[in-house]
Backbone bond lengths (Angstrom), bond angles and torsions (degrees), N, CA, C in turn:
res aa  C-N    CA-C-N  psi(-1)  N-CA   C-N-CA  omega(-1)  CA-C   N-CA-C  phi
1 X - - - 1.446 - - 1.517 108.94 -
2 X 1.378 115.98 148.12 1.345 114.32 171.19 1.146 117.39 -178.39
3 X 1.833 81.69 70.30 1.721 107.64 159.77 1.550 126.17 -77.03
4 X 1.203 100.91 149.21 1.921 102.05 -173.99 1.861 93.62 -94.69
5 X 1.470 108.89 -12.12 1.548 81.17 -168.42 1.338 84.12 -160.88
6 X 1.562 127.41 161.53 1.834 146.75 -167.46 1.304 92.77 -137.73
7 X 1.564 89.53 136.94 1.993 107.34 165.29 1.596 91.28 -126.19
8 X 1.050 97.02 134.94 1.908 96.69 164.48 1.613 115.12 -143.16
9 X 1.110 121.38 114.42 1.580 115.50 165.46 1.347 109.24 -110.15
10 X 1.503 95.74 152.02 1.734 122.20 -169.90 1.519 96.45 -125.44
11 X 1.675 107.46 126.81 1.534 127.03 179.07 1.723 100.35 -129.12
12 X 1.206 103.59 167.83 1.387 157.67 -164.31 1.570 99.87 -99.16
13 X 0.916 126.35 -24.69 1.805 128.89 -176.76 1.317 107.06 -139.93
14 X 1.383 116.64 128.54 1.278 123.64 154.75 1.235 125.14 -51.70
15 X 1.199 122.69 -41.74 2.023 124.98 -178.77 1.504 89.95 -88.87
16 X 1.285 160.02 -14.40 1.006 119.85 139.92 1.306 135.04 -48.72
17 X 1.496 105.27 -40.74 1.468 119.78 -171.27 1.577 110.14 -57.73
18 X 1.427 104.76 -39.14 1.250 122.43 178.86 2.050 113.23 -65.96
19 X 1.379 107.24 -19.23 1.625 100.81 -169.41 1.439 74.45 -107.12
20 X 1.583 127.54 -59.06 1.822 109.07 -173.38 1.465 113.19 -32.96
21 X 1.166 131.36 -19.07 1.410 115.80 -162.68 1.098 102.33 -99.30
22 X 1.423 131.25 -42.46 1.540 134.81 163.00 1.580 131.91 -52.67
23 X 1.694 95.28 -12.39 1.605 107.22 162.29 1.066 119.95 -114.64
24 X 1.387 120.28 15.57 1.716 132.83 151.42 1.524 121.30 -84.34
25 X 1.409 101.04 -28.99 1.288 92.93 -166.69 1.943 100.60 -93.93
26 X 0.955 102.05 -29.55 1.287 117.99 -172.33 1.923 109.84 -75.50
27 X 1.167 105.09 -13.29 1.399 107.82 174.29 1.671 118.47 -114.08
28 X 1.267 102.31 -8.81 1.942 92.35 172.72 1.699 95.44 -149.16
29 X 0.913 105.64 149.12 1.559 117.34 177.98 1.993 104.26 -77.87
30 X 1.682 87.01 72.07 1.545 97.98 170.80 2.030 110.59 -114.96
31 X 1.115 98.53 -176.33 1.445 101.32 -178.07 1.313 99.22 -137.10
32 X 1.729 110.35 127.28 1.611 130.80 166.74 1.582 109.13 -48.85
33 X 1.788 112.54 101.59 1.479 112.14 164.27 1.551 108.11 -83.35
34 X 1.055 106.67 -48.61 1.707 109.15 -168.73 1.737 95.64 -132.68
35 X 1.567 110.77 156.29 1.145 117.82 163.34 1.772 95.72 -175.39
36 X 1.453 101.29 121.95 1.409 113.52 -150.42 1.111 112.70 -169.70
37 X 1.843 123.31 146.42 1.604 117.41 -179.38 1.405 85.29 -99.55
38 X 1.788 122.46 155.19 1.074 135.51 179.90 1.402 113.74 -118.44
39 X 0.889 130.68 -173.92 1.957 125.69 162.01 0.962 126.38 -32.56
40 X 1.199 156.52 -168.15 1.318 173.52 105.12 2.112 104.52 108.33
41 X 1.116 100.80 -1.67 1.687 113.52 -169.25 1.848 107.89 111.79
42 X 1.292 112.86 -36.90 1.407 126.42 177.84 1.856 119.58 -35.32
43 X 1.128 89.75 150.40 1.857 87.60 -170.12 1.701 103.42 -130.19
44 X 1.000 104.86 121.34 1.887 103.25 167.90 1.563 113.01 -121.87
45 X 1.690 100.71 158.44 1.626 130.44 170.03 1.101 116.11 -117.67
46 X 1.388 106.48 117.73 1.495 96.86 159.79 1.594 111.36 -134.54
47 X 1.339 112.32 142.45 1.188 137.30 -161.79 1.801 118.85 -111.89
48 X 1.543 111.50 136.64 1.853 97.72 179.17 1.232 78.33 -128.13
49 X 1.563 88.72 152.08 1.878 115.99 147.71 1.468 113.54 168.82
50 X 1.389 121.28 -148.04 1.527 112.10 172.96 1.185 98.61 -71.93
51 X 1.868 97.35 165.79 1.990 112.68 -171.14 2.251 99.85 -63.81
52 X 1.183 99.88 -35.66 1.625 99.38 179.04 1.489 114.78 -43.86
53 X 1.547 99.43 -61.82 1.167 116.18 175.75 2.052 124.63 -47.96
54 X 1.285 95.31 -67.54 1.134 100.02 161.19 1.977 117.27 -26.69
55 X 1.572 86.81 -91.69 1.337 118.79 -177.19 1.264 107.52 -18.78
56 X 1.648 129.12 -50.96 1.710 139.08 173.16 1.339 102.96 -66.76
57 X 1.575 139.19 -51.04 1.213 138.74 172.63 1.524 104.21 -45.61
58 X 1.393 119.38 -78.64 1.635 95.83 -171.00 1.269 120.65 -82.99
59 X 1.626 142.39 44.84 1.086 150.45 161.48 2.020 93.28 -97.08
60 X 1.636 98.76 -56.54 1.431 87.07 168.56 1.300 148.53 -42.25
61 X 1.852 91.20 -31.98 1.687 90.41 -179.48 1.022 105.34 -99.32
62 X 1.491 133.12 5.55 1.583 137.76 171.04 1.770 101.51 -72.82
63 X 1.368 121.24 -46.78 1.087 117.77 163.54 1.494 136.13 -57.44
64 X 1.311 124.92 -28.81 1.348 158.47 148.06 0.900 116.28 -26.66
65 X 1.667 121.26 -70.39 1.548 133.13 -158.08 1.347 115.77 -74.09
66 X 1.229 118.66 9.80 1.394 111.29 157.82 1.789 108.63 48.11
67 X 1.114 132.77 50.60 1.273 120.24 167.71 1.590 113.23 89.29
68 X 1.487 106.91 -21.78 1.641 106.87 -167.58 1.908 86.86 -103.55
69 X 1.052 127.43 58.05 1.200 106.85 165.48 1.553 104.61 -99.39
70 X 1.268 120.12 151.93 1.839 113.78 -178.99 1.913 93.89 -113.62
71 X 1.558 122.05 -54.38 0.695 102.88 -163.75 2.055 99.89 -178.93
72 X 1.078 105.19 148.72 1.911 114.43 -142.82 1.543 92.19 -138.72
73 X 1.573 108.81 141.83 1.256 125.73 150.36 1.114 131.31 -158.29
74 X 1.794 125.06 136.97 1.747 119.13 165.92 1.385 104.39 -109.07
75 X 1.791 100.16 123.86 1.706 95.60 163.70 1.505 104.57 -109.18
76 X 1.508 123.51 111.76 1.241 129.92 153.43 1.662 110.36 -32.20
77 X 1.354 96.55 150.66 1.849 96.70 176.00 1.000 137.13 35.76
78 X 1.500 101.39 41.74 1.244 113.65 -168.78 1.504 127.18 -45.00
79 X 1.364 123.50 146.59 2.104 90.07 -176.37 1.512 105.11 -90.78
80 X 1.209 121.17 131.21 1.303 147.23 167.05 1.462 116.28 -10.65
81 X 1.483 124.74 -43.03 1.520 137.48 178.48 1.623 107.99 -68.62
82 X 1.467 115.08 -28.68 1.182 120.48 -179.74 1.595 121.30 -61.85
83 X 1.591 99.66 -49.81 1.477 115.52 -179.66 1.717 114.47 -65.34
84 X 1.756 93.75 -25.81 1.704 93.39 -163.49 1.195 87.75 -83.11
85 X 1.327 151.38 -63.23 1.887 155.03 -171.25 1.560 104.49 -41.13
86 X 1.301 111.78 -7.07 1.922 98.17 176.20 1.447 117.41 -100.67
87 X 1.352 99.17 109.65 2.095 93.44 -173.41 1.716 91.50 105.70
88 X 1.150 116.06 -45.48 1.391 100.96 -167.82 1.733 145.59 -25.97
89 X 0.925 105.70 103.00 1.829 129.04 -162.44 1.634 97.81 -48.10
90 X 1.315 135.44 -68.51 0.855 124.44 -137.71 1.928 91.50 -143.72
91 X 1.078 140.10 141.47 1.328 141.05 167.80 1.484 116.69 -93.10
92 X 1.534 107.80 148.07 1.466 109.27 162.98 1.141 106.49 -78.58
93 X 1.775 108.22 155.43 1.139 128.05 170.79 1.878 124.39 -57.53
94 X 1.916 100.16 106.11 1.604 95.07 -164.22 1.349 115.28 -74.86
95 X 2.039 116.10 138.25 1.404 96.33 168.82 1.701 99.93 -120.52
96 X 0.975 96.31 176.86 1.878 123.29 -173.24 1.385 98.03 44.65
97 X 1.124 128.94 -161.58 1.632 165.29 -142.50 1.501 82.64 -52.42
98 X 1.651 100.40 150.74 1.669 124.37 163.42 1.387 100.44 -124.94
99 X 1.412 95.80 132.49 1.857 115.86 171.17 1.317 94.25 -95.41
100 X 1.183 122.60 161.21 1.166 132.90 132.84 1.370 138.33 -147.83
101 X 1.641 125.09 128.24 1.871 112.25 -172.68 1.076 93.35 -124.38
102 X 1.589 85.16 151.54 1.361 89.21 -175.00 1.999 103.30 -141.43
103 X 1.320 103.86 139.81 1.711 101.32 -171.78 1.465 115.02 -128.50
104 X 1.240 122.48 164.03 1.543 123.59 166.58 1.650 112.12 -69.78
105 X 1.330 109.95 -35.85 1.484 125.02 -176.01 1.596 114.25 -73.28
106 X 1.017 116.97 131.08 1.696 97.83 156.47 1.566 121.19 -83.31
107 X 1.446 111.59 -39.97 1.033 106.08 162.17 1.364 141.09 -31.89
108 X 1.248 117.02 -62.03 1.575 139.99 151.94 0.891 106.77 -59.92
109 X 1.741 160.58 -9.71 1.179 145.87 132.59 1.687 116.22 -60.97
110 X 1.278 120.50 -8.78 1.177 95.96 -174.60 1.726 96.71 -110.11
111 X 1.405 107.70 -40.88 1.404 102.83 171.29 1.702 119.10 -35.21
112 X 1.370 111.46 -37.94 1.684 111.92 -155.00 2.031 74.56 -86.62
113 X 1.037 121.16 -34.52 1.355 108.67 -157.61 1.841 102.18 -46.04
114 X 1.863 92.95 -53.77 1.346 109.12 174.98 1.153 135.59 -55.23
115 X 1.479 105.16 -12.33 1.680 117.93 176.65 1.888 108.62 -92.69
116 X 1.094 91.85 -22.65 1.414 108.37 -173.78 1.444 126.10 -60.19
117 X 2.012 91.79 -43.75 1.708 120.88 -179.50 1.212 106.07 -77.02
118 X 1.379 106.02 -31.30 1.777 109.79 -172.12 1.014 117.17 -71.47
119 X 1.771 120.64 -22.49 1.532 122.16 -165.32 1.635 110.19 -102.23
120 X 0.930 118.06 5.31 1.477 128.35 -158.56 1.336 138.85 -171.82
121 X 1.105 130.27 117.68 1.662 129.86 -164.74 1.462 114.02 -53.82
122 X 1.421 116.38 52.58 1.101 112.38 172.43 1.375 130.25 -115.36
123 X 1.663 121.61 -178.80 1.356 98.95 -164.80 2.060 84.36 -126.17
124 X 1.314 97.87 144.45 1.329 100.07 173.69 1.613 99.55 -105.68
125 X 1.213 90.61 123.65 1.708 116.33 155.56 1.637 142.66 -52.54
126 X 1.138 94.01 -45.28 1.358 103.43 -177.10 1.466 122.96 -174.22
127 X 1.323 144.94 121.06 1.320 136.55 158.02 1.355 109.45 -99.93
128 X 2.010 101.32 148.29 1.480 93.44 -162.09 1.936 69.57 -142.63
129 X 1.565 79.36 135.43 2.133 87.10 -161.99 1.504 101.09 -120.92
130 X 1.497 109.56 70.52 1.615 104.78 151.84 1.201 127.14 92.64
131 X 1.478 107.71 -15.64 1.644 126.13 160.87 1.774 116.10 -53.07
132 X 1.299 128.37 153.01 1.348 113.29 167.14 1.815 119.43 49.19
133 X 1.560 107.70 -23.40 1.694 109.97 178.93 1.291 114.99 -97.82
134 X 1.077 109.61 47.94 1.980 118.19 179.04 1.616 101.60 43.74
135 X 1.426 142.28 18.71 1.343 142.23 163.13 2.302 96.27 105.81
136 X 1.221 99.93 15.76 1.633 90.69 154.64 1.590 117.18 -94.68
137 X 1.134 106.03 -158.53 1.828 127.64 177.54 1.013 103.66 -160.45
138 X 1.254 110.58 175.97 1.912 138.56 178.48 1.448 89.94 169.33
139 X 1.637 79.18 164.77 1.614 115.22 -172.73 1.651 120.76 -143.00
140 X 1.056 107.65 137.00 1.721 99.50 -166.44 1.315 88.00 -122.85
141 X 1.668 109.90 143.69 1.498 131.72 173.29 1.493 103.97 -121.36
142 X 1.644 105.28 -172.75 1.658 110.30 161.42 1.530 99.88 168.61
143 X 0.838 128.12 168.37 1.706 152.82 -125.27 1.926 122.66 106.46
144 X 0.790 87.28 177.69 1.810 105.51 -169.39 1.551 95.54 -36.19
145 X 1.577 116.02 150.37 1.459 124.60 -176.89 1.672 108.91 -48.81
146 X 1.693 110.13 -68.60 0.950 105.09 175.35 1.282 147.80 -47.57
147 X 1.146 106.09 -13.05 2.049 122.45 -163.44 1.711 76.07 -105.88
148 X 1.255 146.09 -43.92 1.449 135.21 -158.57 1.575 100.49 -96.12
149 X 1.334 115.82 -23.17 1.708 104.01 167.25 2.034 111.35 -69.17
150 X 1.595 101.55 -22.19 1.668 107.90 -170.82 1.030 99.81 -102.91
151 X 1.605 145.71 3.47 0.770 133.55 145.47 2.023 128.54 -72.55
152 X 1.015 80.81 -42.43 1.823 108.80 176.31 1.172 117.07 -73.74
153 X 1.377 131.61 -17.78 1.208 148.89 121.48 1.508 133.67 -32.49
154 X 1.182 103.30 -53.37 1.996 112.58 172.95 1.281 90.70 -87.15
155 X 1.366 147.65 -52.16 1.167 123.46 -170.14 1.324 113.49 -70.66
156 X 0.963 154.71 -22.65 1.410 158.92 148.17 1.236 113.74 -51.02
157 X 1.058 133.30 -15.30 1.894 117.36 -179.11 1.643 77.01 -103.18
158 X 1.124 137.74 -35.03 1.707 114.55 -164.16 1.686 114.59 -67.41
159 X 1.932 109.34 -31.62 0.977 128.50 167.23 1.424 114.64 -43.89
160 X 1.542 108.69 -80.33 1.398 136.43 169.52 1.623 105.25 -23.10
161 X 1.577 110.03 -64.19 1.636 113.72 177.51 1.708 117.63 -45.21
162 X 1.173 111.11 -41.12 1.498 120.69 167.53 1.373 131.94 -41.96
163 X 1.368 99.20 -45.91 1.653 147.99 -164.88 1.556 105.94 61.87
164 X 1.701 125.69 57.77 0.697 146.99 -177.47 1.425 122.34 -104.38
165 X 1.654 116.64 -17.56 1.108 133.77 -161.64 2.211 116.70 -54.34
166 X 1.308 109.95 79.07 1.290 91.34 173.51 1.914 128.06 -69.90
167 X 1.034 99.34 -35.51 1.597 115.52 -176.44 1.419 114.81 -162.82
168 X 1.645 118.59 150.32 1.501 111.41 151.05 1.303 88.78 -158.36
169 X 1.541 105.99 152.66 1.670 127.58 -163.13 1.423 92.10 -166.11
170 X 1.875 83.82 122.08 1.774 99.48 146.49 1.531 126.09 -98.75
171 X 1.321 116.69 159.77 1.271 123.74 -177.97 1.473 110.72 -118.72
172 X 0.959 130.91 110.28 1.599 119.49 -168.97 1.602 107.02 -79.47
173 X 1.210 105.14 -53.32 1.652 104.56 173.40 1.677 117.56 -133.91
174 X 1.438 86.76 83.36 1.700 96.17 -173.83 1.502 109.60 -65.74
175 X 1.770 112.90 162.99 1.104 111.00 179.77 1.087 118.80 -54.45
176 X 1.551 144.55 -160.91 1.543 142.00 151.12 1.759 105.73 -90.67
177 X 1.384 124.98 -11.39 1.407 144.10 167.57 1.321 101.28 -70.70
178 X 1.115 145.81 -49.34 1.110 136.09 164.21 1.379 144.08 -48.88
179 X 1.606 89.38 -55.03 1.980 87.10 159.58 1.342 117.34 -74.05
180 X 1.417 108.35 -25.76 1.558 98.21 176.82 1.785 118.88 -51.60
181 X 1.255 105.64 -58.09 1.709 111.43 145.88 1.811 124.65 1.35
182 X 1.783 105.69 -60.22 1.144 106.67 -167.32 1.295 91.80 -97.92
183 X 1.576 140.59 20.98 1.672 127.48 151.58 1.290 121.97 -68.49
């Protein structure tokens, strides 16, 4: 993947979810990353390409959703680690410190993810969006203590701002049982 920028809206109806996506794609020259029902009955899109592109895609499906909209976002410039951790098949091998946030939102889980990469030399691992998690997310990173406490840090006040905040925990020297976990 190698999108510069993500739109994603989260609904309340599946056949919305199902016409939002057909008025995303059809209104900005973006490309279908995800389109999927998640927990709770709820359905999300999310979309990459340039911020234009984007930006017309989820205005479209804001128009779209007919009442079932829950909740929408474009992050311009997106950072690169963000896009690669969604779907991701197989993980690199993690070293030093584990972050982890974790939110009710996906939205706000992915934003803080992105605030997270931006603030700190870290590498995000994985986002896991709402499947199997009663309709939350989290995201696990890791690099050096300090860069994963400042990362876990920015992603947590974006959470927090939401008032979405379920958890975030660093691990300075997690077991090797543990990351094995997140394979």
């Amino acid at each position: 993947m190698n999108e510069k920028s993500l739109g994603l809206v989260e609904l309340t109806s599946v056949a919305a979810g199902f016409q939002c996506a057909d008025a995303m794609l059809k209104a900005g020259n973006v490309r279908l990353l995800l389109s999927r029902s998640i927990c709770s009955g709820k359905y999300m899109v999310l979309v990459g390409g340039d911020a234009a592109g984007v930006q017309a895609a989820v205005t479209a499906a804001e128009e779209a959703a007919a009442g079932c909209l829950i909740d929408r976002f474009v992050i311009p410039n997106i950072h690169p680690d963000v896009v690669a951790s969604l779907g991701r098949a197989a993980l690199p091998p993690p070293e030093g410190a584990l972050g982890v946030l974790e939110a009710f939102s996906i939205v706000s889980l992915i934003e803080a993810a992105d605030a997270a990469a931006k603030s700190a030399d870290v590498k995000i691992l994985d986002l896991r969006l709402a499947m199997a998690l009663g309709g939350k997310a989290f995201c696990t990173l890791t690099g050096a203590i300090g860069a994963v406490q400042t990362a876990v840090a920015a992603g947590r006040r974006v959470i927090e701002e939401a008032g979405a905040l379920v958890n975030a925990v660093v691990l300075s020297r997690p077991h090797p049982d543990v990351y094995r976990e997140l394979i």
